[in-house]
C-alpha positions in Angstrom: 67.1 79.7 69.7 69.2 82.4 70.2 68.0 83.6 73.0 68.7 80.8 75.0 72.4 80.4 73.5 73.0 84.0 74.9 71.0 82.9 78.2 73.7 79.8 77.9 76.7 82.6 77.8 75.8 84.5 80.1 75.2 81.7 82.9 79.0 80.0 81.6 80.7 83.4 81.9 78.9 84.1 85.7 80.0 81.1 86.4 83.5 80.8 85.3 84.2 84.0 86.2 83.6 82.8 90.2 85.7 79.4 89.2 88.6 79.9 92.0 91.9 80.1 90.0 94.9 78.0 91.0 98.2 79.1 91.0 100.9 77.1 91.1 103.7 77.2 93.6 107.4 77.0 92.6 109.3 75.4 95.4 112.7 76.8 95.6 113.9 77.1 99.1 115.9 80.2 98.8 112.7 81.7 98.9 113.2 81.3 102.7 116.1 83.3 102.6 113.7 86.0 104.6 113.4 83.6 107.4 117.5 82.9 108.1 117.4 85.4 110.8 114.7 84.2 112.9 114.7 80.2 112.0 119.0 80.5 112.6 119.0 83.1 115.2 116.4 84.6 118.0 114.9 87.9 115.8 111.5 87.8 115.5 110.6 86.6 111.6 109.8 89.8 109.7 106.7 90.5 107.8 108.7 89.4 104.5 109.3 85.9 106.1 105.9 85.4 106.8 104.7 86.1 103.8 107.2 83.9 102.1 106.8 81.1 104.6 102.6 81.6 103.5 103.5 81.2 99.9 106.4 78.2 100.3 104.2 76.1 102.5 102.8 73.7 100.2 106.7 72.7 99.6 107.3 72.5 103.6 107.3 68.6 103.0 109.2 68.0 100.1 111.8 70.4 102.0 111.5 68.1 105.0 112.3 65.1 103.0 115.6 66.7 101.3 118.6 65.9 103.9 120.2 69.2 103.5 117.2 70.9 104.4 115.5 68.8 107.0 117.1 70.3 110.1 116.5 73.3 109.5 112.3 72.3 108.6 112.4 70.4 111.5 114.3 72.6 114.2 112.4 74.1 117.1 113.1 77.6 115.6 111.4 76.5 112.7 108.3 75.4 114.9 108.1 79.0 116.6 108.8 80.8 113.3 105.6 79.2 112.0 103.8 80.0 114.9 104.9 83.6 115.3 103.6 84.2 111.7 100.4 81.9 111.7 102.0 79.2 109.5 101.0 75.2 110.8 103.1 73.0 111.0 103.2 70.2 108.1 102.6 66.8 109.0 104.2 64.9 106.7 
């Protein structure tokens, strides 16, 4: 009997210890703030922006739907930004 409970233990802990772990995004916009140059301007996006743009991008269409925030989601800048750093474009 207790054999197999530790047999039991060991195969629960194997396995939850390979579970993938979520972890949750907080959208907050100003996040972006990395990306002003290059979505606003011409300058390439920096490596900062792309990594922010990686972790914001569950939020892209939430941010698409907010009217002060749509043209700048939407703007052609935007488009390349993504692109340039590997980031696709939500379809929302």
């Amino acid at each position: 009997m207790k054999a197999s409970f530790l047999f039991l233990c060991v195969v629960l802990f194997g396995l939850l210890s390979q579970a993938p772990t979520a972890m949750a995004v907080t959208c907050n916009p100003s996040e972006l703030s990395p990306c002003a140059g290059a979505i606003l301007g011409s300058s390439p996006p920096t490596s900062a922006c792309c990594a922010k743009l990686k972790a914001q991008q569950p939020c892209f269409c939430q941010y698409a739907k907010n009217p002060s925030l749509k043209g700048y989601i939407n703007s052609p800048n935007s488009r390349k930004v993504l692109a340039a750093c590997g980031v696709s474009t939500p379809s929302c």
